[in-house]
C-alpha positions as CSV (number, residue, x, y, z in Angstrom):
1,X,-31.9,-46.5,9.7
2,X,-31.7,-42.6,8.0
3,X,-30.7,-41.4,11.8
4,X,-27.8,-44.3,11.8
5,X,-26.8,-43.8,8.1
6,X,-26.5,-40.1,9.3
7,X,-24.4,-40.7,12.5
8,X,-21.7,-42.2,10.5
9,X,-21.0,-39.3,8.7
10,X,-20.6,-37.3,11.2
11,X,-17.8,-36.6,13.3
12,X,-17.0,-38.5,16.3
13,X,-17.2,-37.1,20.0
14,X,-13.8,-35.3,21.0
15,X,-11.8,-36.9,23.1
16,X,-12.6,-35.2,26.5
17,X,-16.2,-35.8,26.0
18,X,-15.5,-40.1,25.1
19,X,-13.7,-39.9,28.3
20,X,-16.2,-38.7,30.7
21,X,-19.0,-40.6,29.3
22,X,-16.5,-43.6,30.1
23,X,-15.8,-42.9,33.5
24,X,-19.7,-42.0,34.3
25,X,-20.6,-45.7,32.6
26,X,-17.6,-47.0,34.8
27,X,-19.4,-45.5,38.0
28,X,-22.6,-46.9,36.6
29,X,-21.2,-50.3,36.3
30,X,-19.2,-50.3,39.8
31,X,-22.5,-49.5,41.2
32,X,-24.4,-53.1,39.8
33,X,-20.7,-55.1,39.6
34,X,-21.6,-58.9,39.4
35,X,-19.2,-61.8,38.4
36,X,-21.3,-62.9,35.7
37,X,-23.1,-66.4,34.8
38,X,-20.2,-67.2,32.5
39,X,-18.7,-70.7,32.6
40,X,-20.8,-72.1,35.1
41,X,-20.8,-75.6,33.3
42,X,-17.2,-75.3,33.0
43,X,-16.2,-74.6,36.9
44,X,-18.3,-77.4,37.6
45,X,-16.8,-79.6,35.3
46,X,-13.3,-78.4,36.6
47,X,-14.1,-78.4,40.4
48,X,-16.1,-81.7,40.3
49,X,-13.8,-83.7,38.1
50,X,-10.6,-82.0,40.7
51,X,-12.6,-82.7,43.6
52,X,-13.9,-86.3,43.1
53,X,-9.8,-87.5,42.1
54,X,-8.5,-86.1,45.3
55,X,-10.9,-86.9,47.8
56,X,-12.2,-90.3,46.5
57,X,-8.3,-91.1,46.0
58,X,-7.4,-90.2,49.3
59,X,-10.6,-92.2,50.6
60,X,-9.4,-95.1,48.5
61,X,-5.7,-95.0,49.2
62,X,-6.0,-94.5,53.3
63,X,-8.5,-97.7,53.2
64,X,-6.7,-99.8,51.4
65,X,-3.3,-98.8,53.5
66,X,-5.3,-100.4,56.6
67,X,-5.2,-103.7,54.5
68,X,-8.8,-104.8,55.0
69,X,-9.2,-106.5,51.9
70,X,-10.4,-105.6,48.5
71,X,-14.0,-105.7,48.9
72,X,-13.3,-103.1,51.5
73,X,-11.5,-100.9,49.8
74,X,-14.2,-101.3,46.8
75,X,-17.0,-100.7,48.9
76,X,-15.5,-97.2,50.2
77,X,-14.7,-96.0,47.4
78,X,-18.1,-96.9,45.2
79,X,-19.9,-95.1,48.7
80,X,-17.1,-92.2,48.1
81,X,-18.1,-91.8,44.8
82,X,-21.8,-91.7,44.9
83,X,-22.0,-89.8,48.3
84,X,-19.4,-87.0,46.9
85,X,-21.0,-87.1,43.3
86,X,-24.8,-86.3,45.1
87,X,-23.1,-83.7,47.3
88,X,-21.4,-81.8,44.7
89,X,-24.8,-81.6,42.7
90,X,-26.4,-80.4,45.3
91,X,-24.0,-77.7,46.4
92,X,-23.4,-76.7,43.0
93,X,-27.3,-76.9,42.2
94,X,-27.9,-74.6,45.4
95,X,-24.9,-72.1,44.7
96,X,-26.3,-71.3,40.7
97,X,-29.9,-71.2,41.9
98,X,-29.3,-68.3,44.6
99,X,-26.5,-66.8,41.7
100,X,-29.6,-66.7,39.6
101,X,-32.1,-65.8,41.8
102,X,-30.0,-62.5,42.5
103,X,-29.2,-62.4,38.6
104,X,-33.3,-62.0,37.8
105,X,-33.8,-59.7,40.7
106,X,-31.3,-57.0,39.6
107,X,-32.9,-57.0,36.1
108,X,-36.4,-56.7,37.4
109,X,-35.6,-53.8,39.7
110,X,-33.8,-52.3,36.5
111,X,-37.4,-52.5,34.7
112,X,-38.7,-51.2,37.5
113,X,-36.5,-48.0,37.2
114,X,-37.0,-47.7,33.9
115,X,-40.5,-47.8,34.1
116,X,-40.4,-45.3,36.8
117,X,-37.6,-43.0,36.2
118,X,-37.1,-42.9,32.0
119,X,-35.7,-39.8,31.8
120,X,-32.9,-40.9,34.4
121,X,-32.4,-43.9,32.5
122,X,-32.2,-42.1,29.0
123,X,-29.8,-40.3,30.6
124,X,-27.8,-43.3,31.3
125,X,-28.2,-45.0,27.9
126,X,-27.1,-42.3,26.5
127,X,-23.9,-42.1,28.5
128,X,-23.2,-45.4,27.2
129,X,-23.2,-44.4,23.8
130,X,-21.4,-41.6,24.3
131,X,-18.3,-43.9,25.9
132,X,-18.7,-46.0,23.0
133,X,-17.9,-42.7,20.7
134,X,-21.0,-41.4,19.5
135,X,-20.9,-37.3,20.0
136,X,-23.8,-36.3,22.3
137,X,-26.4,-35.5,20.2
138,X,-26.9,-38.8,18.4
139,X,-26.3,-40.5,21.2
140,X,-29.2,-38.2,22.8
141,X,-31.2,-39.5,18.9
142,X,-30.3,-43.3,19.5
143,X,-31.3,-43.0,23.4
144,X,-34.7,-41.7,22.3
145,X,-34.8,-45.4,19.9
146,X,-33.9,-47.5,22.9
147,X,-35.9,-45.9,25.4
148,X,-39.0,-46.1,23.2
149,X,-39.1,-50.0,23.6
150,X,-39.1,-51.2,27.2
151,X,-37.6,-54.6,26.3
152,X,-34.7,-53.0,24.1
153,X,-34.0,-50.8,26.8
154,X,-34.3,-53.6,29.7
155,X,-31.5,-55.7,27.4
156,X,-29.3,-53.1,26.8
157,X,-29.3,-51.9,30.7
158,X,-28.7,-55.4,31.5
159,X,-25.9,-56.1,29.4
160,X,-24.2,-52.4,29.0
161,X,-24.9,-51.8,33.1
162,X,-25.3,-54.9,35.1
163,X,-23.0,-57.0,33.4
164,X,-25.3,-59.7,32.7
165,X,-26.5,-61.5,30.1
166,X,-30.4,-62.2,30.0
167,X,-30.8,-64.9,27.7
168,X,-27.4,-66.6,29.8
169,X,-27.5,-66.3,33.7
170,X,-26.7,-69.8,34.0
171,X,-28.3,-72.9,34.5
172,X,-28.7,-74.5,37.5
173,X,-30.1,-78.0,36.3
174,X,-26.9,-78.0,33.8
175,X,-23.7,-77.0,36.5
176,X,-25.5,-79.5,38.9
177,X,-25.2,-82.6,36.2
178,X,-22.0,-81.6,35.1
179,X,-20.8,-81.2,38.8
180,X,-22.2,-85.1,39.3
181,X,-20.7,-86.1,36.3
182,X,-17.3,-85.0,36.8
183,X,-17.2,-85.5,40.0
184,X,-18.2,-89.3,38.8
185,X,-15.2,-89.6,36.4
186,X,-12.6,-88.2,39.1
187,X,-14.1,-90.2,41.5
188,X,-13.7,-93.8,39.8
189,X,-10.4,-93.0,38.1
190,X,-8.9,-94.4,41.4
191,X,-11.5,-97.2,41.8
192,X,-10.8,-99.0,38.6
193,X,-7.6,-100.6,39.2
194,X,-9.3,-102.5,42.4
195,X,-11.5,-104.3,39.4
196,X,-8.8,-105.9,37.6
197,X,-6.1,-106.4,40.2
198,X,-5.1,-108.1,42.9
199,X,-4.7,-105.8,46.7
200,X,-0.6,-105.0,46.3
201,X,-0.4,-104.6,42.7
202,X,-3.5,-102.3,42.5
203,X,-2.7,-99.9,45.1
204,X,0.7,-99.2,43.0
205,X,-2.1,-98.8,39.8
206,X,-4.1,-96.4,42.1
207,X,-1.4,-94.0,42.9
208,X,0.4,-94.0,39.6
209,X,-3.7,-93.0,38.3
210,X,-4.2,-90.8,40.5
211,X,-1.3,-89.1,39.6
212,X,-1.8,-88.9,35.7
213,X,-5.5,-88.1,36.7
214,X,-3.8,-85.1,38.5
215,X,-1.5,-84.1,36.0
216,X,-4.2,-84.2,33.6
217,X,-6.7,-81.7,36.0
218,X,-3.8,-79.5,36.5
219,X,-2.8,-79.4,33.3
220,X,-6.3,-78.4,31.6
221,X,-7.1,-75.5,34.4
222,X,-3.3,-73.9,33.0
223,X,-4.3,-73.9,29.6
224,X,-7.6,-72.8,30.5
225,X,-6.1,-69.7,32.8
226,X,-3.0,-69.2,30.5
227,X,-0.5,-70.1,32.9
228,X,2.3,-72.6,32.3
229,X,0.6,-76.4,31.8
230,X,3.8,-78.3,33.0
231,X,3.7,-76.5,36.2
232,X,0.2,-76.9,36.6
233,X,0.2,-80.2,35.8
234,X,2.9,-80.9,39.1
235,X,1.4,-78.5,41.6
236,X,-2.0,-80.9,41.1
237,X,-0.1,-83.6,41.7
238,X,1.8,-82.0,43.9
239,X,-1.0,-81.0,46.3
240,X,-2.9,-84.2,45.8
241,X,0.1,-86.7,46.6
242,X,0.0,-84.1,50.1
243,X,-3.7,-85.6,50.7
244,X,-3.9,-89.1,49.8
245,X,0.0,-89.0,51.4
246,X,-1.9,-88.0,54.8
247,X,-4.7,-90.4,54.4
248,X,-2.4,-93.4,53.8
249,X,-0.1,-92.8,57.1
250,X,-3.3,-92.7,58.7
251,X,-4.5,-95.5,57.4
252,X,-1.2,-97.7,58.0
253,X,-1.2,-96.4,61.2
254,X,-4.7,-97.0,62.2
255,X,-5.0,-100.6,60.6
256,X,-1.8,-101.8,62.4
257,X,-3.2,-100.8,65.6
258,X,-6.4,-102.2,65.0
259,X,-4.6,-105.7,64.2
């Protein structure tokens, strides 16, 4: 606490000296780039939900253009829905495990170079310091802190170096249900009018859900990015009326030529 308490009365690193340290923890960084475990739940959520309105509607929609009768159309889209849902999980499941796996393998070769080359990595921690405006020499005191403590060091390196957070490299169990989930409530969105209406009237309800359902996707991921929610809102729907359009000519086509 005395060495901190002492650190901020002294005068910061000069320029020239901040900038260097920066571009050395760049080149540090550069060499362990990863993406990150951020938002894992979140992409699932956004993918799932996305991917289980378009392809289940364009399941739906193409059916019920051949005109085989409700419980036809009902049946292909409930074997939509779960098949989808279970193979989302499972890629997502899959994708976040490996993500992880490689996640917890760069950390433990990091404690494996700290424990084998310390003075290389207090030379490292104390570049980070430095970047962060700390002149040399107590950057060299708060270094000799870190590197004291295996585990402080380990975190630091992690976060400062790798890019990663250890308590948070995502969960695999947790973007796997969300993935199901809203895959699940895309996936029904364009099932539910073929429970309360009759064939004609609930392919209209099906579309016209599917579209708000698209809107509604498009519009979230906008905010979510920063990017205009109107426009993203119509090219959803814009891109999804391309699919289940496709699906129903084929459909139309294929069940006249079948009767």
């Amino acid at each position: 606490m005395a060495d901190l308490m002492r650190m901020t009365s002294m005068p910061a690193a000069s320029y020239s000296t901040r900038a260097a340290a920066r571009r050395r923890l760049k080149s540090m960084q550069d060499e362990h780039s990863s993406s990150g475990a951020k938002g894992g739940r979140l992409r699932a959520a956004i993918f799932g939900a996305n991917d289980g309105l378009v392809s289940n509607a364009a399941l739906v929609i193409g059916v019920a253009a051949a005109e085989p009768g409700r419980q036809m159309v009902l049946l292909a889209g409930i074997a939509g829905l779960v098949a989808g849902a279970f193979s989302m999980a499972a890629g997502e499941y899959i994708s976040m495990r490996v993500q992880r796996e490689v996640f917890e393998a760069r950390i433990a070769l990091e404690r494996q170079e700290i424990g084998r080359a310390p003075a290389a990595e207090h030379e490292e921690v104390s570049i980070i310091f430095q970047a962060k405006g700390l002149p040399p020499e107590d950057a060299e005191r708060v270094a000799d802190h870190v590197m004291a403590d295996p585990d402080v060091a380990l975190d630091l390196m992690a976060r400062e170096e790798l890019g990663l957070n250890p308590d948070d490299l995502g969960s695999p169990q947790g973007a796997a249900i969300f993935s199901f989930l809203a895959f699940s409530a895309g996936a029904i969105l364009p099932i539910l009018p073929y429970l309360i209406a009759s064939d004609s009237v609930a392919l209209v309800l099906a579309l016209v859900v599917t579209g708000l359902g698209l809107f509604g996707v498009g519009f979230a991921t906008a905010q979510l990015t920063e990017r205009p929610p109107l426009w993203g809102g119509l090219r959803m729907m814009l891109i999804g009326g391309c699919a289940t359009g496709v699906t129903y000519v084929v459909g139309r086509l294929l069940g006249v030529s079948l009767n």
